[in-house]
C-alpha positions in Angstrom: 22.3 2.6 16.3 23.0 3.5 12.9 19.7 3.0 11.3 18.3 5.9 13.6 20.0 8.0 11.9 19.0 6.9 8.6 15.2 6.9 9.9 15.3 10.3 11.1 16.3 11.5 7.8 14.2 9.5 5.4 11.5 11.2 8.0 12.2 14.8 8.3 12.9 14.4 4.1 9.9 13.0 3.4 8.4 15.5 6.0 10.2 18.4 4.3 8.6 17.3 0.7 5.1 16.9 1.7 5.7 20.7 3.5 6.5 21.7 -0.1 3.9 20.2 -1.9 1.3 21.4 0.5 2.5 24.7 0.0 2.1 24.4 -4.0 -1.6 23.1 -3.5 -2.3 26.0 -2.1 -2.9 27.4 -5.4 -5.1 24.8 -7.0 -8.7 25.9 -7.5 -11.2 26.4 -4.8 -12.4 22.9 -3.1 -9.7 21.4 -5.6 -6.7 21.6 -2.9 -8.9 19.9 0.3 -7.8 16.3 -0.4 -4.3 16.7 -1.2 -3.7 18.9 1.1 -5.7 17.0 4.1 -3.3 13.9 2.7 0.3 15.6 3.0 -1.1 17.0 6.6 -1.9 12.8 7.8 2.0 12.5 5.8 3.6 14.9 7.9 1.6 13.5 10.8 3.7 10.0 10.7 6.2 11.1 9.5 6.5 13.7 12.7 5.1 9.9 14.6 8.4 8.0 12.8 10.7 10.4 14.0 9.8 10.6 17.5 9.7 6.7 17.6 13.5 6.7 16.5 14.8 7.8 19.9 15.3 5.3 22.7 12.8 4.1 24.9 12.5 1.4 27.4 15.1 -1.2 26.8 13.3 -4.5 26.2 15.3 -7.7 27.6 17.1 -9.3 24.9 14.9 -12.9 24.6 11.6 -10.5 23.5 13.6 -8.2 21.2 15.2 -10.8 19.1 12.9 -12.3 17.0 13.4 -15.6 14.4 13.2 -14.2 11.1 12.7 -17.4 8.8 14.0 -17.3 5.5 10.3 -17.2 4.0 9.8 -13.8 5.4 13.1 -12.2 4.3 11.5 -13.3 0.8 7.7 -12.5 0.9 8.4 -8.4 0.4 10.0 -9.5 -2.6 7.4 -12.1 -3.8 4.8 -9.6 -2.7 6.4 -6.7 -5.3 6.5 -9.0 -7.9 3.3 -10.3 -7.9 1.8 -6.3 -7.8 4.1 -5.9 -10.7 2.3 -8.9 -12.3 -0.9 -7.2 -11.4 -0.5 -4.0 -13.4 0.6 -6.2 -16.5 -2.6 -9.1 -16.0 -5.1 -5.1 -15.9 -3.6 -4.5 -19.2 -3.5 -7.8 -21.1 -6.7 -9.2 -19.5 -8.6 -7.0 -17.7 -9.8 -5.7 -14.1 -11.6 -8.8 -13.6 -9.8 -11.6 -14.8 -6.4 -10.1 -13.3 -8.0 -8.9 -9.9 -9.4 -13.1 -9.9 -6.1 -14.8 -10.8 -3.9 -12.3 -8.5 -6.1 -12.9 -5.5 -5.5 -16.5 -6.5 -1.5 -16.4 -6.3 -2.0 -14.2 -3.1 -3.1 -16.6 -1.2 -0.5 -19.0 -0.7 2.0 -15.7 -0.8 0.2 -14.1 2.3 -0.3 -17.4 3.8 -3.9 -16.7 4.3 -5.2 -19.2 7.6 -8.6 -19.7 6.6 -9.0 -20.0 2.7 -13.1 -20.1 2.4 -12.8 -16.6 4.0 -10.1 -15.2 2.2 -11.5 -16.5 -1.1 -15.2 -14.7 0.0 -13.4 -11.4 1.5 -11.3 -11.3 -1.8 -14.5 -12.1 -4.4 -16.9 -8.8 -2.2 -13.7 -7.1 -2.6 -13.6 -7.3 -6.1 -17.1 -6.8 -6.8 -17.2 -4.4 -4.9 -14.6 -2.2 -6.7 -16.3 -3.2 -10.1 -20.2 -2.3 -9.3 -18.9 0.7 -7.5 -16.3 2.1 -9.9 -18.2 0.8 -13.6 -22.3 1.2 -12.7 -22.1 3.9 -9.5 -19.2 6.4 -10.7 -19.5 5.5 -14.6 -15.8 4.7 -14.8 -14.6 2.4 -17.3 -12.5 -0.3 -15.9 -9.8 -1.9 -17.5 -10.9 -4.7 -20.1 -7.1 -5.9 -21.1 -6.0 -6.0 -24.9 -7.0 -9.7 -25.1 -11.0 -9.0 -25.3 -11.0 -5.9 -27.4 
């Protein structure tokens, strides 16, 4: 019962900042303020969804609303968060694609992908993707990490 109350808050708070930043984009320049402000509007939009879902509804019977929560899953957030914090530090000492690779790598047994062969190609079109599209179509340079300059 308690944590409605501490999801309504973190709600109408995040709510109340995204009202205040949409209000300061009003004054970037023209065309400049479209995609933050189109951004805080989908924001406000679940977080106005969040809130609503915080009040009681149909009571479910208590065998389908008590899941097993296996100690593996209490831990894979955590695991998870490391391994993005991993990420950022592989993009700076060895690059977009070497990191990007060897993260997608120690995903897999972390989101306990099903089929691997899949996962593996999904991961690799992902990747390439991201590189032709940011380095050849948008001219941006990705990151090459400190090792290969």
């Amino acid at each position: 019962m308690k944590t409605h109350w501490i999801d309504r808050g973190v709600a109408f708070f995040i709510a109340g900042v995204c009202i205040w930043l949409y209000v300061l984009a009003r004054a970037f320049p023209m065309g400049g303020d479209l995609f933050p402000r189109f951004a805080l509007a989908v924001i406000i939009v679940l977080c106005a969804m969040m809130f609503v879902q915080t009040f009681p509804g149909k009571s479910k019977s208590s065998a389908e609303s008590a899941p097993v929560i296996q100690r593996r899953d209490i831990a894979r957030p955590y695991l998870l968060f490391g391994l993005c914090l991993l990420y950022v530090l592989l993009m700076v000492l060895i690059g977009y694609l070497a990191g990007s690779v060897l993260t997608a790598l120690l995903l897999l047994p972390a989101l306990g992908a099903k089929s691997k062969p899949v996962y593996l190609m999904i991961t690799a079109g992902v990747i390439l993707f991201i590189y032709l599209f940011f380095s050849r179509f948008l001219m941006v340079q990705l990151p090459v990490g400190l090792m290969f300059v």
